[in-house]
C-alpha positions in Angstrom: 108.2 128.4 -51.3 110.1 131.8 -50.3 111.3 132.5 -53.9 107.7 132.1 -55.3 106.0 134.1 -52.7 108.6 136.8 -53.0 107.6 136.8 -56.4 104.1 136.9 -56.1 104.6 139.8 -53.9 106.3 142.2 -56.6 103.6 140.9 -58.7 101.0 142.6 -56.8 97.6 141.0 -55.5 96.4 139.3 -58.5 99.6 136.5 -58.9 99.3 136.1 -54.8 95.6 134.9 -55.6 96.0 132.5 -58.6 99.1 131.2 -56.6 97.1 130.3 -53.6 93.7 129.1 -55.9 96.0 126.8 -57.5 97.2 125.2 -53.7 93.3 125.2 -52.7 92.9 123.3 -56.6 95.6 120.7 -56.0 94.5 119.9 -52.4 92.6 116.9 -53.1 95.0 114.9 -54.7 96.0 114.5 -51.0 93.1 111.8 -50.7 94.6 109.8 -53.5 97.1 107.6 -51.2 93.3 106.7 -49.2 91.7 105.9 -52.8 94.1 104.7 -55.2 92.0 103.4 -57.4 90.7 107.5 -58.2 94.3 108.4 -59.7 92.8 108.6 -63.0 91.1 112.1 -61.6 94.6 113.6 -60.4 95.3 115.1 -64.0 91.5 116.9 -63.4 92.9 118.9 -60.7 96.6 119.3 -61.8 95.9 120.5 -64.9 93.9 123.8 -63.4 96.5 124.3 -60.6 99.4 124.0 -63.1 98.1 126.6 -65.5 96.5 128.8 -62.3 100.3 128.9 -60.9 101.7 129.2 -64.2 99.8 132.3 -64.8 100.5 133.7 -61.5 104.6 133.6 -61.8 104.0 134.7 -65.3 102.0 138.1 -64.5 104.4 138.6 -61.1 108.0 138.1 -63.3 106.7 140.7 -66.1 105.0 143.2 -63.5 106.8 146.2 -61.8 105.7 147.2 -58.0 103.2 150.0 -58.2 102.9 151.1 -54.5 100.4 154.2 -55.3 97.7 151.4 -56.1 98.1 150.8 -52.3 97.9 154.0 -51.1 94.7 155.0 -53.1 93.1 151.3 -51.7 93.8 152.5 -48.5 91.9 155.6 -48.6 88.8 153.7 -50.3 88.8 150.0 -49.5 85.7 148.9 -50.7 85.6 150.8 -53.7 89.2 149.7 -54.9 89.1 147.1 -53.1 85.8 145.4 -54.6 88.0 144.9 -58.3 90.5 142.6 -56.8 88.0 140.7 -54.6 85.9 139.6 -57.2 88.9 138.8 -59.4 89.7 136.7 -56.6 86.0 135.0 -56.6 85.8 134.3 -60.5 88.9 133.0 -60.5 88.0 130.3 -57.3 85.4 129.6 -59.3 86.3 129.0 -62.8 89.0 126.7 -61.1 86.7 125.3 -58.9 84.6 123.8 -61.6 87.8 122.6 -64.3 88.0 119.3 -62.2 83.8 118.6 -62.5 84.0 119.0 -66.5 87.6 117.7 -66.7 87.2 114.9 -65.0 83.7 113.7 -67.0 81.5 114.2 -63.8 79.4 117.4 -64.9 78.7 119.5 -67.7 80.2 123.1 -67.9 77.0 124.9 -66.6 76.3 122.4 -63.9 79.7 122.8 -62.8 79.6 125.9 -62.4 77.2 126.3 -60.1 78.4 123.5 -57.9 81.8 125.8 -58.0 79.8 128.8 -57.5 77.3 126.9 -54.6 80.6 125.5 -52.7 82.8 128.5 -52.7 79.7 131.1 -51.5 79.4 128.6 -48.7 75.6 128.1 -50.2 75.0 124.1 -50.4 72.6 124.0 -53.2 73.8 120.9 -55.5 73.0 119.5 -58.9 75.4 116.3 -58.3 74.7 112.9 -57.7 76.8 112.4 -54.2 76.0 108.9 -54.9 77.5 108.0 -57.5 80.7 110.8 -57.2 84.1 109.5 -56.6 85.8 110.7 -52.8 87.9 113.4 -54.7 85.5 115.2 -56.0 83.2 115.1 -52.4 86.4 116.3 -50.7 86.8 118.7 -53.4 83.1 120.4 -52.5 83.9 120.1 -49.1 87.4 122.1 -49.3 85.9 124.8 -51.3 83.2 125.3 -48.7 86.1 125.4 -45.8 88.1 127.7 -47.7 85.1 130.2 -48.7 84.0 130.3 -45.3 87.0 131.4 -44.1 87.0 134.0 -47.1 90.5 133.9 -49.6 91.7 137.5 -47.7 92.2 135.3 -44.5 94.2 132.7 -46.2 96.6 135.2 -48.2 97.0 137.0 -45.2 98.7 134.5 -43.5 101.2 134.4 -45.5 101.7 137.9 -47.0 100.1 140.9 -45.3 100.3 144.8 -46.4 97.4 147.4 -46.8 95.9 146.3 -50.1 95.5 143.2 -48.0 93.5 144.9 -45.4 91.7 146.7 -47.6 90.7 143.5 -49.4 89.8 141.9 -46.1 87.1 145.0 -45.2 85.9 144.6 -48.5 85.1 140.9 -48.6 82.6 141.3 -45.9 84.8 141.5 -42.8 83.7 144.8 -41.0 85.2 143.5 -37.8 88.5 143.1 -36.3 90.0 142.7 -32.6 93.8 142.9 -33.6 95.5 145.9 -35.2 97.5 143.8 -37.2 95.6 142.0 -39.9 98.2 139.0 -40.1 97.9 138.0 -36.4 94.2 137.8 -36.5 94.1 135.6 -40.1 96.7 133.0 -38.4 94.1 133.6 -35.1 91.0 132.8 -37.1 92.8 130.4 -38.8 94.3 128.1 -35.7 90.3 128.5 -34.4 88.5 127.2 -37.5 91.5 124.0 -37.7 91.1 123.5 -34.1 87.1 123.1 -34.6 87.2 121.2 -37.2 90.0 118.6 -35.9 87.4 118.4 -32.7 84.1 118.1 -34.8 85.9 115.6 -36.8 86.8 113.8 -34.1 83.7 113.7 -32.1 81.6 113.0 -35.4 84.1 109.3 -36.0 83.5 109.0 -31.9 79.7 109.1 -32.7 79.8 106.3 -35.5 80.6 108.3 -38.8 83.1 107.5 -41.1 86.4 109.1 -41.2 86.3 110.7 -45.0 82.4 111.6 -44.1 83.4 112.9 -40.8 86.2 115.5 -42.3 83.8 116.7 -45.1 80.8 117.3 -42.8 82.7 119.1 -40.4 84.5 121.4 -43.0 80.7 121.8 -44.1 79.2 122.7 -41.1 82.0 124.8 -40.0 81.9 126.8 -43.1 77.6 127.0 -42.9 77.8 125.7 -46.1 75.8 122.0 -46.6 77.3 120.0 -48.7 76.7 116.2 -47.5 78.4 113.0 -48.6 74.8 111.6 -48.7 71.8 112.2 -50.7 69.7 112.4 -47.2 71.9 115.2 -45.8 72.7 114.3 -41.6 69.0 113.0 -41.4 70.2 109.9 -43.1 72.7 108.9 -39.9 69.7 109.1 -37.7 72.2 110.0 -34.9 70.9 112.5 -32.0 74.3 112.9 -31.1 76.0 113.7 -34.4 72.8 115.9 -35.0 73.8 117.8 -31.5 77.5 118.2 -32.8 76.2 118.9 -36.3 74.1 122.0 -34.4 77.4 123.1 -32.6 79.5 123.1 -35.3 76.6 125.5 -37.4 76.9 127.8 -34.6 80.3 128.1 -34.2 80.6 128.7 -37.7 77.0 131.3 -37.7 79.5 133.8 -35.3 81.3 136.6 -36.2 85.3 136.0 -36.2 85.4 138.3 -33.6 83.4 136.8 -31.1 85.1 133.3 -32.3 88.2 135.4 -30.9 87.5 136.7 -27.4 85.6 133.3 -27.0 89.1 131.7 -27.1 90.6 135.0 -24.8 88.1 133.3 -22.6 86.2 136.8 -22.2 82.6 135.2 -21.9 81.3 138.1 -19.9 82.5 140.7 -23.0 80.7 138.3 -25.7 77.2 138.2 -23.4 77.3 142.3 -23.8 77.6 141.8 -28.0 74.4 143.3 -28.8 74.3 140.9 -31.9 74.7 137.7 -29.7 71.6 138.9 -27.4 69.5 138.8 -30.4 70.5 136.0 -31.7 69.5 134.5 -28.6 66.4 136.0 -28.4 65.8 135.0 -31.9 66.4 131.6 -31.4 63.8 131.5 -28.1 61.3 132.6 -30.4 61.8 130.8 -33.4 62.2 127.7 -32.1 59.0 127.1 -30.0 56.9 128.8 -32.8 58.6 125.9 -35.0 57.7 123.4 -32.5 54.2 124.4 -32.2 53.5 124.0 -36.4 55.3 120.8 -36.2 53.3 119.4 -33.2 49.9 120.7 -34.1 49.9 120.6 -38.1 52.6 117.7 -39.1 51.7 114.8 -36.5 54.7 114.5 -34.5 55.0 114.1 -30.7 56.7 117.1 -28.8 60.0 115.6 -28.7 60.2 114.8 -31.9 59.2 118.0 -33.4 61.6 120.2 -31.1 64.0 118.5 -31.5 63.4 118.7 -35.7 63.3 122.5 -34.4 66.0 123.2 -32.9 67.9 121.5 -36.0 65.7 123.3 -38.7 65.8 127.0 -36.7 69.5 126.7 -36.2 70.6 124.9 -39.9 68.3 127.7 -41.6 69.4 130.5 -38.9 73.4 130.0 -39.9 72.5 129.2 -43.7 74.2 126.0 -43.2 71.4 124.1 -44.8 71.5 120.6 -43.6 68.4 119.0 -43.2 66.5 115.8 -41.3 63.6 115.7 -43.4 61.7 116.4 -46.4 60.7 120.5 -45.7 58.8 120.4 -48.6 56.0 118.4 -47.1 55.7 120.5 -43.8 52.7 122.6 -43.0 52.7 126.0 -44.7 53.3 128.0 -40.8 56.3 126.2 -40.7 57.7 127.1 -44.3 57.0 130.6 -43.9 59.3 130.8 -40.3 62.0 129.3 -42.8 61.4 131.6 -45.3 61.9 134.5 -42.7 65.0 132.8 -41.3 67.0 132.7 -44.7 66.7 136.4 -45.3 67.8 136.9 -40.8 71.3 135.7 -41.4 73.7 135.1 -38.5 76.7 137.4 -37.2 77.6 140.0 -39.4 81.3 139.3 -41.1 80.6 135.5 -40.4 80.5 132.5 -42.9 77.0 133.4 -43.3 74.7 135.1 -45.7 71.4 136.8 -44.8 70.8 140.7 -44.7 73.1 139.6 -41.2 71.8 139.9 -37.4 73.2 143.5 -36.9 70.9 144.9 -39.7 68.1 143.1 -38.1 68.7 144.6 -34.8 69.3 148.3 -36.0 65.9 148.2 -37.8 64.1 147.0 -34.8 65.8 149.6 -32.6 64.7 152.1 -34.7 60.9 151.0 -35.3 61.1 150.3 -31.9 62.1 153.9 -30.8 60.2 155.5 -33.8 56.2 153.3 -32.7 57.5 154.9 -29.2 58.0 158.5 -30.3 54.6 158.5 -32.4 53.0 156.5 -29.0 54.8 159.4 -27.1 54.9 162.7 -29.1 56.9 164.5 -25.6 59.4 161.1 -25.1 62.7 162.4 -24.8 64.2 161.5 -28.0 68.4 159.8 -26.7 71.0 158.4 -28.4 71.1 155.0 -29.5 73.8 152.8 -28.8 74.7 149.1 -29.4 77.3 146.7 -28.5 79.9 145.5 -30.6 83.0 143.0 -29.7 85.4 146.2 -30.1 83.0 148.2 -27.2 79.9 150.7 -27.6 79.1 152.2 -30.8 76.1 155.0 -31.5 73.7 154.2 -34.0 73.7 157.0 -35.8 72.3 158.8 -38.7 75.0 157.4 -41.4 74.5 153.7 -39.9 70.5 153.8 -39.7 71.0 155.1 -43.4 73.4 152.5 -44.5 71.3 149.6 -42.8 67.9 150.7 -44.8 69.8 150.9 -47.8 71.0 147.6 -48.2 68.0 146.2 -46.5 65.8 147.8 -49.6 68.7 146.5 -52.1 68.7 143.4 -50.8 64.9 142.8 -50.9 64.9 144.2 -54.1 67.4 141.6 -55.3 65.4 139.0 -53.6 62.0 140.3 -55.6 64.0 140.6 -59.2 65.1 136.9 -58.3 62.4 135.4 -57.5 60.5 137.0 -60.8 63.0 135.7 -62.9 63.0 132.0 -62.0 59.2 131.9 -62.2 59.6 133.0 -65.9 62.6 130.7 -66.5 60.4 127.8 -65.2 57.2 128.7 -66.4 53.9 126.5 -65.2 56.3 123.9 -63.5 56.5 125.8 -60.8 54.8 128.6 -58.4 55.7 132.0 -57.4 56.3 130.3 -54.0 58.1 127.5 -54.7 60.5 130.5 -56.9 60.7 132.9 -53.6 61.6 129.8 -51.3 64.3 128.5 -53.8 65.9 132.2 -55.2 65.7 133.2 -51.0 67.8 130.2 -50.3 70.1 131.1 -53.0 70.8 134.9 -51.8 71.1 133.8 -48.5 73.6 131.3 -49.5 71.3 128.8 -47.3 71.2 126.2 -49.7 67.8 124.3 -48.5 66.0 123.6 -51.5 62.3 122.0 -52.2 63.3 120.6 -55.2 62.9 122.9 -58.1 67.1 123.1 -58.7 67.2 119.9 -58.8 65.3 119.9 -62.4 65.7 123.4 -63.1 66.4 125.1 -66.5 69.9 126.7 -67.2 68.2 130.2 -66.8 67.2 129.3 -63.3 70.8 127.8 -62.8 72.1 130.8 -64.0 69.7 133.0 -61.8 70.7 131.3 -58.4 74.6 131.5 -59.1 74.3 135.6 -59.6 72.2 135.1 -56.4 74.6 132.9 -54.4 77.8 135.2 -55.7 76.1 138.4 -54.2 74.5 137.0 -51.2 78.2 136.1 -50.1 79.8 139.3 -51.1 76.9 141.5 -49.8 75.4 142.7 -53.2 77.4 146.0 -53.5 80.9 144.5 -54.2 79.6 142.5 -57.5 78.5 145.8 -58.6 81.3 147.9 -57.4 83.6 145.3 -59.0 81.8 145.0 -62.7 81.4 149.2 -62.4 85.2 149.3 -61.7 86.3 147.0 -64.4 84.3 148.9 -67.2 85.6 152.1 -65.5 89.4 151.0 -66.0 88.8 148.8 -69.3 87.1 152.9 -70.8 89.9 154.6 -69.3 92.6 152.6 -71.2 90.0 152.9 -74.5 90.1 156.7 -74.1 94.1 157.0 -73.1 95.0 154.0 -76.5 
């Protein structure tokens, strides 16, 4: 393992990811001693890994170290870093979809966008889960697990250097407690496998199968939403694996650095996070309004319909996207609180997608403090400040700035989207039904009333692009295509 990972490392980047997609490919052979009687899949997954880690000792025994790339990533990590992060992504997810088509379970497209849907951590599906063999539902499972945890975090582990922390800033990862980018990936990493050895624990204590019980845990954990059945969690009818369901989702909604002074046992710290204080508030006031619809407009008693609250606000809130019941025939109130929760998001540099909880707060800080200056022409105008896990910040011109911009972006995204399903699916559908279904897809939510389900390949198409830039924040797709045209014109004009 030493003599190919030195390898990889004169390489660069590039044979370190294809090395360690090919590892994340090959993983669920590991279910074949359970299911013996799948073998006939193994050459489905060995066939991608083999030619994945093929190519990667290929490009890192012909390349020569280049340490200037480093330095220049260092002093702009999202723009050089965006190049090598979406190499990573394309890559995950051209391998993630080999097995599906090699393995005679799903055409190429269709494929694709279960690759695309696992690894953003987004849960929409266009698979049968009841008729798909275990490897391939362990298969969506891992690539939810490792895409929540983000492919930066599992190379560092294992190799570390600046491009690496440049990659990890520019994967969506704005925050960090430890100097040393290594240390806080193995940190993260002991965290998530200690949660998920718990949940999947607690979730066989609680009556579900062992194989069911890893893959919804890796689910939750991840916000993702894959299920093993076609009912989602609603079809255990279990309050108690609902409640660990709901805990998992919100360990999983937080940022990795709250996950870590959570574990340094500094509760009172995490209680100052400005970002944690409104998600709080958020869930106080989403939560009875979603009780109230429920109670007065769908026909259930109070208990039943908070509790289908709690689970809808916080499954919607963390973009996990599990689900007890059929949303598509609640009253219209309720839909529209989900609508608002997919674009909220949860902890900014979490597994989930959203505009994020941090953007959310900074714009109602500021119309907050701008309704009070007009209110108050002579109020003292004072600096803002908010709380993050590293201490007090300012919000200052440059963040207010950067907050509104991809706010607008975003909703424009969302609005392009949304448009461009309802002319892929024509008269079978409404601009509603488009908006719930594209929203769901940029938020990487993966709740869905139906419409992928039977959806045309320009729809399919629509909600991957969606999915890929609602996990990677919109500007690194563009950042990465702009770079690669940028490089690919620059070797035109130097040939």
């Amino acid at each position: 393992m030493k003599t190919i990972l030195s390898r990889a490392r004169r390489g660069g980047y590039y044979p370190r990811v294809l090395m360690f997609i090919a590892l994340m490919i090959a993983a669920p052979l590991l279910t074949l001693p359970f299911s013996p009687g799948e073998a006939k899949y193994a050459p489905a997954f060995l066939l991608p890994a083999a030619v994945l880690a093929l190519t990667g000792l290929s490009v890192a025994a012909a390349a020569r170290e280049r340490p200037e790339r480093d330095a220049r990533m260092w002093q702009s990590p999202l723009k050089n870093g965006s190049l090598p992060v979406l190499f990573a992504w394309c890559s995950a997810i051209a391998a993630g979809a080999a097995p599906f088509v090699l393995g005679g379970r799903l055409d190429p497209i269709y494929a694709l966008f279960e690759s695309v849907s696992g690894w953003s951590t987004t849960g929409l599906t266009v698979a049968d889960v009841t008729d798909m063999p275990r490897i391939f539902l362990f298969h969506r499972a891992f690539m939810q697990y490792c895409g929540g945890l983000g492919f930066i975090i599992i190379i560092a582990i294992a190799l570390h250097g600046r491009q690496t922390a440049s990659m990890y800033n520019a994967e969506g990862h704005p925050d960090g407690l430890m100097p040393n980018l290594r240390r806080m990936s193995i940190a993260i990493f002991f965290i998530y496998t200690g949660c998920l050895t718990l949940g999947t624990v607690v979730y066989r204590l609680f009556g579900m199968p062992v194989f069911e019980a890893l893959c919804h845990a890796m689910s939750a954990l991840s916000t993702a939403g894959f299920s093993t059945r076609a009912g989602s969690i609603g079809e255990y009818n279990s309050i108690p694996i609902e409640i660990v369901t709901v805990v998992l989702m919100l360990i999983g909604g937080s940022n990795f650095a709250w996950l870590l002074l959570l574990v340094e046992r500094k509760f009172k710290r995490v209680a100052k996070i400005s970002e944690v204080r409104f998600m709080g508030g958020m869930l106080a006031v989403f939560i009875p309004l979603m009780t109230v619809s429920l109670v007065a407009r769908h026909g259930k008693g109070f208990w039943d319909g908070l509790h289908n609250a709690i689970f809808c606000v916080v499954t919607t809130f963390s973009t996990t996207g599990y689900s007890l019941d059929n949303y598509a025939v609640w009253p219209p109130a309720a839909v529209g609180l989900i609508m608002l929760l997919m674009v909220l998001g949860a902890g900014t540099g979490s597994t989930a997608g959203g505009i994020k909880l941090l953007r959310a707060y900074i714009l109602a800080r500021v119309t907050k403090a701008n309704i009070v200056r007009r209110l108050s022409p002579s109020h003292s105008v004072r600096i803002m400040r908010y709380t993050r896990a590293q201490g007090e910040a300012p919000i200052d011109d440059k963040l207010i700035r950067d907050t509104l911009e991809f706010v607008s972006v975003y909703a424009a995204v969302l609005f392009a989207g949304t448009l461009l399903i309802a002319f892929f699916e024509g008269s079978s559908t409404t601009l509603e039904a488009a908006f719930f279904e594209f929203n769901s897809a940029l938020g990487t939510i993966g709740i869905s009333n139906g419409l992928t389900a039977r959806a045309s390949i320009g729809t399919l198409i629509v909600e991957m692009l969606g999915m890929l830039m609602g996990r990677l924040e919109i500007y690194i797709l563009f950042l990465g295509l702009h770079t690669a045209f940028d490089k690919a014109r620059r070797r035109l004009l130097r040939g």
